[in-house]
C-alpha positions in Angstrom: 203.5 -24.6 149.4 204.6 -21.3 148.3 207.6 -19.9 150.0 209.9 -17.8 147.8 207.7 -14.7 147.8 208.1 -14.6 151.8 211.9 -15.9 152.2 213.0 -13.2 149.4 216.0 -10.7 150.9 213.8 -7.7 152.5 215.1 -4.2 152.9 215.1 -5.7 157.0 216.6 -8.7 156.8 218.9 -8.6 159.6 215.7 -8.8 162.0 215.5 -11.9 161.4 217.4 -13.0 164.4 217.1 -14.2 167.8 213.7 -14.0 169.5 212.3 -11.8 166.0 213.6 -15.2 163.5 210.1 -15.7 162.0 208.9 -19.6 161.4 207.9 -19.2 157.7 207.1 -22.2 156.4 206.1 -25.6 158.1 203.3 -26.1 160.8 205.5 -25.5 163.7 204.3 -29.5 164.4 208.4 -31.7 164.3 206.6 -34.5 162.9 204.2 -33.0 160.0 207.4 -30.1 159.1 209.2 -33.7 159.1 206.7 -35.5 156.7 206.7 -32.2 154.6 210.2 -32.6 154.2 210.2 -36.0 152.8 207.8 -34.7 150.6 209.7 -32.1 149.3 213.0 -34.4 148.9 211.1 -36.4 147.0 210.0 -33.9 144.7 213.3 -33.0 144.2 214.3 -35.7 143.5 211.8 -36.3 141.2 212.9 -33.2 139.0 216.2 -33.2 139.2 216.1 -37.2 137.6 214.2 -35.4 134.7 216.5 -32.5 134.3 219.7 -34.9 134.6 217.8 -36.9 131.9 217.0 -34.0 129.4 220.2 -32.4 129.5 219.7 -28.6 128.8 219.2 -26.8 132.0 221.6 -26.4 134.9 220.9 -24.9 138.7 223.2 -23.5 141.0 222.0 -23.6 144.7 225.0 -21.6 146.9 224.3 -22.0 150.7 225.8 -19.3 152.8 225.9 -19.2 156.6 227.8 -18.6 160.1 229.4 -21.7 161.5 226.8 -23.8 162.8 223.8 -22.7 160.4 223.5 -26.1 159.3 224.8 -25.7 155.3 225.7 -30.0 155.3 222.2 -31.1 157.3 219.7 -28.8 155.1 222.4 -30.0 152.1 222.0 -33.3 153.1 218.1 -33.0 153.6 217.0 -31.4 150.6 218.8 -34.1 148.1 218.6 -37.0 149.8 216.9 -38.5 146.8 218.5 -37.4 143.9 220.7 -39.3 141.4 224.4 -38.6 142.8 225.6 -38.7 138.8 223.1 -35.6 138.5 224.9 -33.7 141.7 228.0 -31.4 141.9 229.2 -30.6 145.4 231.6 -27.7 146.0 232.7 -26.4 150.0 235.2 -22.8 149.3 237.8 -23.4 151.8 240.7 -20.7 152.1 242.8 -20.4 148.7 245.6 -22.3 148.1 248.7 -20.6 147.2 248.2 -21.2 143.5 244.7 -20.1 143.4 245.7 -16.8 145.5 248.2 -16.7 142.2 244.7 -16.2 140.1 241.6 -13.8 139.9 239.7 -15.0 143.2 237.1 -16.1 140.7 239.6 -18.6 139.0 238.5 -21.4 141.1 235.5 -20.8 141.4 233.9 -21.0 137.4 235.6 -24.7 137.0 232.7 -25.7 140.0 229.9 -24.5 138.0 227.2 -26.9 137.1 227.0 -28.5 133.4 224.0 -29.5 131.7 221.9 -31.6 133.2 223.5 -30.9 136.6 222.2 -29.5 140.0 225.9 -27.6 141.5 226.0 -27.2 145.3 228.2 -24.7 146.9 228.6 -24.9 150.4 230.3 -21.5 150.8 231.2 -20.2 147.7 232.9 -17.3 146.3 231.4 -14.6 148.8 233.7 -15.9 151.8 236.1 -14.0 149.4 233.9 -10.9 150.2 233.5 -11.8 153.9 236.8 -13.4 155.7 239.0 -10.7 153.6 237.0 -7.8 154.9 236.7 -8.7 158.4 240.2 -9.7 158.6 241.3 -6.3 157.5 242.6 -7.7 154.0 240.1 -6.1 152.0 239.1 -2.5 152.3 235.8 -0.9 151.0 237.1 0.1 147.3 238.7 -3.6 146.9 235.3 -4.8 148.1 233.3 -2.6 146.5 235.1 -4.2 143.1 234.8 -7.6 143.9 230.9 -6.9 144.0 231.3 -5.9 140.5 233.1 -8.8 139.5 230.5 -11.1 141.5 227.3 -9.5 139.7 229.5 -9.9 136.3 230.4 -13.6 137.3 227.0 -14.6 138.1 225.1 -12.5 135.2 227.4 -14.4 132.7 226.5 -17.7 134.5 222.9 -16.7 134.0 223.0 -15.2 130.5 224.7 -18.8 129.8 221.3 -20.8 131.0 222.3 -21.5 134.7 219.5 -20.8 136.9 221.4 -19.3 140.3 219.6 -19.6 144.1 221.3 -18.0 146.8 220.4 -18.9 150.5 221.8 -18.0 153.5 221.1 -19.4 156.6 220.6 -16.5 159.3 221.4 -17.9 162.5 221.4 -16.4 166.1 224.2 -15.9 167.8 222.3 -17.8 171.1 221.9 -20.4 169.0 225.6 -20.9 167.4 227.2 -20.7 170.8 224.5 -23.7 171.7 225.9 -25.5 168.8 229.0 -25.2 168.8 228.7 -26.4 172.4 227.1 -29.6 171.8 230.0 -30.1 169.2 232.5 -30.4 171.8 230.7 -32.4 173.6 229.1 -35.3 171.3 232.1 -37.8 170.4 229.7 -37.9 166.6 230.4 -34.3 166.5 233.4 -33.3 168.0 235.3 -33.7 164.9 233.5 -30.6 163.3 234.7 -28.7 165.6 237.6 -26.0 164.9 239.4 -23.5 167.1 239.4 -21.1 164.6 235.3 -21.2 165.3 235.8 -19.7 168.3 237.8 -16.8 166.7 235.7 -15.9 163.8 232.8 -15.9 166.4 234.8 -13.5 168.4 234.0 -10.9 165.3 229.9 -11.7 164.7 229.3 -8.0 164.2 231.6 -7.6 161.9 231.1 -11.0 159.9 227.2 -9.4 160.3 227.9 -6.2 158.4 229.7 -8.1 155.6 226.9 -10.2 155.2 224.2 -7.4 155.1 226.9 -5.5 152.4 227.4 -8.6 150.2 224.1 -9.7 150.1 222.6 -6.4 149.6 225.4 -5.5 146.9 224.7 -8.8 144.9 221.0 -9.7 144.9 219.5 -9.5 141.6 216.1 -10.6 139.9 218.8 -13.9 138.3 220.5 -14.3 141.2 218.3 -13.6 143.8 218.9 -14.2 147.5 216.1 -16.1 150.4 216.6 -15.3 153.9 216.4 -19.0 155.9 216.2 -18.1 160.0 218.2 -21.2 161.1 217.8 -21.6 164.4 214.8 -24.0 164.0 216.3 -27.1 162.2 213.2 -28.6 160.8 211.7 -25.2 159.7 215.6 -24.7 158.5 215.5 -27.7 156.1 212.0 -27.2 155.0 212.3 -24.0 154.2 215.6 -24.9 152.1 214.3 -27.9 150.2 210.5 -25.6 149.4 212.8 -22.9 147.5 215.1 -25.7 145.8 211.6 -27.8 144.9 210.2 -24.7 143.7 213.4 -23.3 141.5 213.0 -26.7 139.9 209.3 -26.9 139.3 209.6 -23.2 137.8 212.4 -24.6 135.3 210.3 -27.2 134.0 212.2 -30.2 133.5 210.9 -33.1 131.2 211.8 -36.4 130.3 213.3 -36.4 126.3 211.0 -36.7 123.5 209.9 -40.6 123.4 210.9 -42.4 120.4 208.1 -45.1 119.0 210.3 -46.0 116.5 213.1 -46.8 119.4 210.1 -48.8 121.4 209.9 -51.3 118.0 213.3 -52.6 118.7 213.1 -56.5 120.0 216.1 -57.4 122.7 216.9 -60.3 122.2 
């Protein structure tokens, strides 16, 4: 199923919301998009055991969204069959006061994958391009230079054999104040929930016009970015593990060179 062609960022991309969020991939069916799902972990999975195994490539997968876009579940989706040891899980919360004593990059190039290794951020380095600005700490020229930095960061990354997929989960507004609803309410979920949500949600146009700025300012043929609409949760993961499944395929993992001469050898 080809979907990285459709879910790459168009010139539009902030249509993608509401009652205009396009279903792009999946049958529209919860129990087929749920079987094509399993499939897809699977062939994750799959790959990233041989890529863990050779030990020469490395992907970075950065998940960007609104609170409520579902970053853990499509996370949690996509690898749910992968070798752990292979993994490398990252979540960007606000600096510390020793990293705010660094580059806002410091913390950031420790978290990259190694060889062999599939690195997750969930949020990453662009909420340094996003809370900033809407919180008034960044104007346009400091902005404008962390962009620079960003496409330097991740070209380096790139030139040094990490392959880079950006997603971001568009959600609706409708749908977030749903969610964050149904937080409050579900004893399972209630611990998610933050107060702060409620204030960061109080600036959606704003957090909206970062968004279209960052991503427009960093997508690039290496480090492209895909488009998810994420107020449909099945089409949401599906859509998320078919672009992950698909980096990987186009990487072309193997298993090392077999050895007869290893295959001689009696255990005893």
């Amino acid at each position: 199923m080809k979907t990285c062609a459709l879910l790459r960022l168009p010139a539009n991309w902030e249509a993608c919301d509401d009652d205009a969020a396009r279903l792009l991939v999946g049958s529209g069916d919860k129990q087929q998009d749920k079987a094509a799902l399993e499939a897809q972990a699977r062939r994750i999975g799959e790959l990233q055991q041989m890529l863990y195994a050779q030990q020469k490539q490395k992907l970075l997968v950065i998940l960007q969204g609104m609170d409520g876009a579902g970053k853990d579940r499509s996370i949690a989706a996509s690898f749910a069959y992968c070798n752990m040891m292979g993994l490398r899980a990252k979540s960007f919360k606000a600096p510390t006061p020793q990293e705010l004593a660094h580059d806002f990059l410091w913390r950031v190039h420790a978290e990259t994958p190694a060889c062999g290794q599939i690195g997750i951020f969930n949020r990453s380095h662009y909420e340094d391009v996003l809370v900033p600005r809407v919180h008034g700490q960044l104007d346009a020229a400091a902005c404008r230079q962390r962009y620079t930095h960003i496409r330097a960061f991740e070209s380096l990354l790139a030139e040094s054999g990490t392959r880079i997929l950006k997603i971001f989960l568009h959600i609706s507004q409708r749908e977030q104040a749903r969610r964050l609803q149904e937080r409050l309410q579900d004893p399972e979920k209630q611990w998610k929930f933050d107060p702060s949500d409620l204030r960061e949600r109080g600036q959606w146009k704003l957090y909206q016009q970062a968004y279209a700025d960052a991503l427009h300012a960093s997508d690039a043929e290496h480090a492209p970015w895909h488009i998810v609409p994420a107020d449909n949760k099945p089409q949401r993961n599906l859509a998320v593990s078919c672009l992950i499944a698909e980096t990987l395929a186009d990487m072309q993992p193997a298993w090392p060179a077999f050895r007869p001469e290893l295959a001689q050898i009696k255990v005893e």
